[in-house]
OpenMM code with the backbone's topology and positions (N, CA, C; nanometers):
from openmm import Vec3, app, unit

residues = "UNK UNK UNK UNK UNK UNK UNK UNK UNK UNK UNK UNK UNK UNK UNK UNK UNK UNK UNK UNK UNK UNK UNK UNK UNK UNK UNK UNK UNK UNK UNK UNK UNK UNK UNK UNK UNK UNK UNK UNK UNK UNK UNK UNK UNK UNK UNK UNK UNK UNK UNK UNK UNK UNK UNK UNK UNK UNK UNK UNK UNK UNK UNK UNK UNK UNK UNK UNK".split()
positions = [
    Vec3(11.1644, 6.9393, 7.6750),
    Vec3(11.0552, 7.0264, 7.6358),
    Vec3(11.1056, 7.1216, 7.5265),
    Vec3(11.0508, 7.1828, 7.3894),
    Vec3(11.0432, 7.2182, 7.3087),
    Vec3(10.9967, 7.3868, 7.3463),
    Vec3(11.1082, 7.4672, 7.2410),
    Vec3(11.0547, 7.5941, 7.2872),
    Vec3(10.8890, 7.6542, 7.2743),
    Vec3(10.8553, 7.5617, 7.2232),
    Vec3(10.7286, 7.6071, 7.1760),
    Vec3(10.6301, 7.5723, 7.3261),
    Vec3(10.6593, 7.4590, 7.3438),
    Vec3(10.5684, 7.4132, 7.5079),
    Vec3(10.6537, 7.5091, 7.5369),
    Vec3(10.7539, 7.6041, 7.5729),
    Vec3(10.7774, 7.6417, 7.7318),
    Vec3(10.7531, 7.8059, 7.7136),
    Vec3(10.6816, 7.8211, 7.5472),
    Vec3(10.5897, 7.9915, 7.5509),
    Vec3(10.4533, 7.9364, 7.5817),
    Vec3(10.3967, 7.8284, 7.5486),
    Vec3(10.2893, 7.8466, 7.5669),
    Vec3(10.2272, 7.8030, 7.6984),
    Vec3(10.3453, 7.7399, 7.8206),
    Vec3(10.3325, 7.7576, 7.9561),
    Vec3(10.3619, 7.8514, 8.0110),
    Vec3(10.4765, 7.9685, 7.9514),
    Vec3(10.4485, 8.0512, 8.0491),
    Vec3(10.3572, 8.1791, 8.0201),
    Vec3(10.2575, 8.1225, 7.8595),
    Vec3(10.1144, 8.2363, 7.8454),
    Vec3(10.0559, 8.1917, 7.9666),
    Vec3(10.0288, 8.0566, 7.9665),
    Vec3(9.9139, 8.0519, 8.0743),
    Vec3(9.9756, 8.0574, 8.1952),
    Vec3(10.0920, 8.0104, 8.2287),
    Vec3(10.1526, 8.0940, 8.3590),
    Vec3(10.0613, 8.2355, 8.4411),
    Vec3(10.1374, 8.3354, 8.3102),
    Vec3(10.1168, 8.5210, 8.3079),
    Vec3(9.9562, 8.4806, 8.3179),
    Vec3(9.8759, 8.4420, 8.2645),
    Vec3(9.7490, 8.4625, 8.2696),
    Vec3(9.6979, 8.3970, 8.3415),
    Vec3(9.7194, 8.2820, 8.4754),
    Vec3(9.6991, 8.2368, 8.5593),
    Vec3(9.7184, 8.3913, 8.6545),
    Vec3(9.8348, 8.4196, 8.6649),
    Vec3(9.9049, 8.5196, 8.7477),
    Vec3(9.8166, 8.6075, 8.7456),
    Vec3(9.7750, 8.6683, 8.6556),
    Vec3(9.7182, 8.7715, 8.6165),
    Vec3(9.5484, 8.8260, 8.7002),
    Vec3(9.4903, 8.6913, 8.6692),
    Vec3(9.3491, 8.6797, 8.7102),
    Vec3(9.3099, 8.5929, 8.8535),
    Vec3(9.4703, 8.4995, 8.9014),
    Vec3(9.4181, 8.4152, 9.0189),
    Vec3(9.3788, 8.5715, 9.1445),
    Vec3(9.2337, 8.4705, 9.2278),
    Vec3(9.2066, 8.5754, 9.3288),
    Vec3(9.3120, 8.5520, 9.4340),
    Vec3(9.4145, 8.4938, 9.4325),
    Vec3(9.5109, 8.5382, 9.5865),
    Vec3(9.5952, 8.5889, 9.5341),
    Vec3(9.6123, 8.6651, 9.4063),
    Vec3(9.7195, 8.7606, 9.3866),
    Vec3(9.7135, 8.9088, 9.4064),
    Vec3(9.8067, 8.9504, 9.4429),
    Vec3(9.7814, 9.0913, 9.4667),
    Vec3(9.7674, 9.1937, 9.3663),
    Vec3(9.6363, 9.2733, 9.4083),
    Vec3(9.6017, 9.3873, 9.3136),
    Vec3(9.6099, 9.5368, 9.3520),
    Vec3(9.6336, 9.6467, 9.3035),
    Vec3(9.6230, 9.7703, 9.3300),
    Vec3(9.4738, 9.8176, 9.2890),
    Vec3(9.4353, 9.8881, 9.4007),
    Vec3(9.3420, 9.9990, 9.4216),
    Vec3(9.3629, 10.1309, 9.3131),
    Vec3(9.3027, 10.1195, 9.1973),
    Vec3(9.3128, 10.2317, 9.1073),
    Vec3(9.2811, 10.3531, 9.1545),
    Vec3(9.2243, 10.3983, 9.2801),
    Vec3(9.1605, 10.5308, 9.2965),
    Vec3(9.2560, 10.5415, 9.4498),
    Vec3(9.3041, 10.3857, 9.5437),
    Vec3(9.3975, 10.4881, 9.6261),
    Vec3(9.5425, 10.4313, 9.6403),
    Vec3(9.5534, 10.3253, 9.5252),
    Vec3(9.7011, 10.2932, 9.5102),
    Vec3(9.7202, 10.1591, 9.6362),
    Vec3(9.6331, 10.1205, 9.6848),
    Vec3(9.6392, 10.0096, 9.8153),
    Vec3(9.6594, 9.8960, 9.7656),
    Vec3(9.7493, 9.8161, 9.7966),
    Vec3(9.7253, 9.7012, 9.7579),
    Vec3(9.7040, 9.5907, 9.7949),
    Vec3(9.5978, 9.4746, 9.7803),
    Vec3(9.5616, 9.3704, 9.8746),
    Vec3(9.5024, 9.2636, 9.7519),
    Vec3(9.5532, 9.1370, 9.8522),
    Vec3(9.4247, 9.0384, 9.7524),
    Vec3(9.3616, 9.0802, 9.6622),
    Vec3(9.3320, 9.0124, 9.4843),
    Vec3(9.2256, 9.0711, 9.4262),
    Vec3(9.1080, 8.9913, 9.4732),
    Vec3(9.0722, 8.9314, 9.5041),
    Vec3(8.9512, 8.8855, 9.5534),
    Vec3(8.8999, 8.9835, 9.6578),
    Vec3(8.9687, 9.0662, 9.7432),
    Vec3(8.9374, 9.1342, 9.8167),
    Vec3(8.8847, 9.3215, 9.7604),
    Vec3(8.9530, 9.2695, 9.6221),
    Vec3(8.9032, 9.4253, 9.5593),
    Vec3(8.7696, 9.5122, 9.5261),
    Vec3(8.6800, 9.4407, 9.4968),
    Vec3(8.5440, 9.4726, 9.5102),
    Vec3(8.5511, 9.5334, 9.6254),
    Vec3(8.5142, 9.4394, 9.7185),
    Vec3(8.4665, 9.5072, 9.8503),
    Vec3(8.5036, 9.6229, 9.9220),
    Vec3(8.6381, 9.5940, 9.8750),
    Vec3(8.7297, 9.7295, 9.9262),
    Vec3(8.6969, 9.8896, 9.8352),
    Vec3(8.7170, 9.8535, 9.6744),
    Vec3(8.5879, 9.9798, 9.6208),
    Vec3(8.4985, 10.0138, 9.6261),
    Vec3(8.3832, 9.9179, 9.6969),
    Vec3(8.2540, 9.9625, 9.7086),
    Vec3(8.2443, 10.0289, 9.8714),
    Vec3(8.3212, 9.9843, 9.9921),
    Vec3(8.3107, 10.0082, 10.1008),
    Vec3(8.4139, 10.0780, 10.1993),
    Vec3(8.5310, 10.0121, 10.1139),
    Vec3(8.6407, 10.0608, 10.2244),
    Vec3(8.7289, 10.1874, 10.1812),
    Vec3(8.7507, 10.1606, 10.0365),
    Vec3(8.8473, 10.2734, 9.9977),
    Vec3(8.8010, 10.4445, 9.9967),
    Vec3(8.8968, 10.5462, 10.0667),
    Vec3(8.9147, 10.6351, 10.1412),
    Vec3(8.8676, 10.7379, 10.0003),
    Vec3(8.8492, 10.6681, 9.8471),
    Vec3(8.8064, 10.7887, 9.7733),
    Vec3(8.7219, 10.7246, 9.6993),
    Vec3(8.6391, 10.6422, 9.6902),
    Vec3(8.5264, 10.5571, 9.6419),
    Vec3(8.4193, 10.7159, 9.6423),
    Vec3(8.3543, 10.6938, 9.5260),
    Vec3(8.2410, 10.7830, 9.5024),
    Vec3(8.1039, 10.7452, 9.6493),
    Vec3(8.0721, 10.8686, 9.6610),
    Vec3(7.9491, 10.8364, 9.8044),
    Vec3(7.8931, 10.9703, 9.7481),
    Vec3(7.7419, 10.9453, 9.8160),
    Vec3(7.6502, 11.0642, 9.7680),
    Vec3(7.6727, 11.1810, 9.8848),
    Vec3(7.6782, 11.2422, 9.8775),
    Vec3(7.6536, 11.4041, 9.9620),
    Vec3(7.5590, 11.3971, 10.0408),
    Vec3(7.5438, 11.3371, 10.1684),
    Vec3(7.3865, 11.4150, 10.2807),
    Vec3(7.3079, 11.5318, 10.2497),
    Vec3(7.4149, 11.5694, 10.2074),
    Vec3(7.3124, 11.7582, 10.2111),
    Vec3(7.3204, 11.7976, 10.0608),
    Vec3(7.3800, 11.7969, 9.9701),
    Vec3(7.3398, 11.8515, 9.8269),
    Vec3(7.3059, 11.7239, 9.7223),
    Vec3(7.3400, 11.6128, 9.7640),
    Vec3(7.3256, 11.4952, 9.6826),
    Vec3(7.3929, 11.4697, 9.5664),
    Vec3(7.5058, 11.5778, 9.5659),
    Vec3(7.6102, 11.5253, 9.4206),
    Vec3(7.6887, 11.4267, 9.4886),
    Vec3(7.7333, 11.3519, 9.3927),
    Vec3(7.8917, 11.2634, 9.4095),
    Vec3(8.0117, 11.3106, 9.4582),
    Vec3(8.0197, 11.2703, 9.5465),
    Vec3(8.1937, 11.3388, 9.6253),
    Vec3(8.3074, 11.2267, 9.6169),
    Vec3(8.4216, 11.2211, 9.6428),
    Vec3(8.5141, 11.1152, 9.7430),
    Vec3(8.4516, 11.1265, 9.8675),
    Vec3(8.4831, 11.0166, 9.9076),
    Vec3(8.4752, 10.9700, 10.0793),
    Vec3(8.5512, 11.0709, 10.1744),
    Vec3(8.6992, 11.0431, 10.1153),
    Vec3(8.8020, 11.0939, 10.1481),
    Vec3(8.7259, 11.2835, 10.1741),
    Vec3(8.6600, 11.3599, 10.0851),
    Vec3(8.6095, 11.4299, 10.0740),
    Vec3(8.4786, 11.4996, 10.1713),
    Vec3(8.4183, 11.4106, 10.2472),
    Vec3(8.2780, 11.4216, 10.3323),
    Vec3(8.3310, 11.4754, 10.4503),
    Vec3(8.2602, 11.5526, 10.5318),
    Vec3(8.2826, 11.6128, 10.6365),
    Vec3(8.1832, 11.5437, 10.7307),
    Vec3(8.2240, 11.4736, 10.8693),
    Vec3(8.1532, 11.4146, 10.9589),
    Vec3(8.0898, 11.4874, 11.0344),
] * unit.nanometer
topology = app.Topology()
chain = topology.addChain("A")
for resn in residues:
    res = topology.addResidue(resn, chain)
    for name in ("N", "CA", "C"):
        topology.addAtom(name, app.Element.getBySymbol(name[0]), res)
C-alpha cells in the first residue's frame, strides 16, 4: 500500500470515528460521557443542567437549578 492509500484510510478512519453512533461522546453542559447515539436524549431529558422552564416565573433555569 502506497502512502497516499494509507492517508486517505485513515481520513475516513478519523471520520468514521468521529460520527459512528457507538462511540463515545461528552455532554457539553455536564461533561458525562456515554454513547453518541445516546446524546440527544440525554440533553433533552436526563442531563442535570439542560435548560427547563420555571413553574412559577417561567424564565429558563438549569435543572440542576429547580427547587422540588
Amino acid at each position: 500500500m502506497d502512502l497516499q492509500m494509507l492517508k486517505k484510510l485513515n481520513f475516513f478512519q478519523q471520520a468514521h470515528e468521529e460520527s459512528c453512533q457507538y462511540g463515545d461522546a461528552q455532554c457539553a453542559a455536564c461533561n458525562e460521557i456515554m454513547e453518541r447515539r445516546h446524546l440527544k436524549r440525554h440533553r433533552e431529558n436526563d442531563c442535570v443542567n439542560r435548560a427547563v422552564v420555571c413553574t412559577y416565573c417561567g424564565g429558563e433555569v438549569r435543572q440542576s437549578n429547580m427547587k422540588v
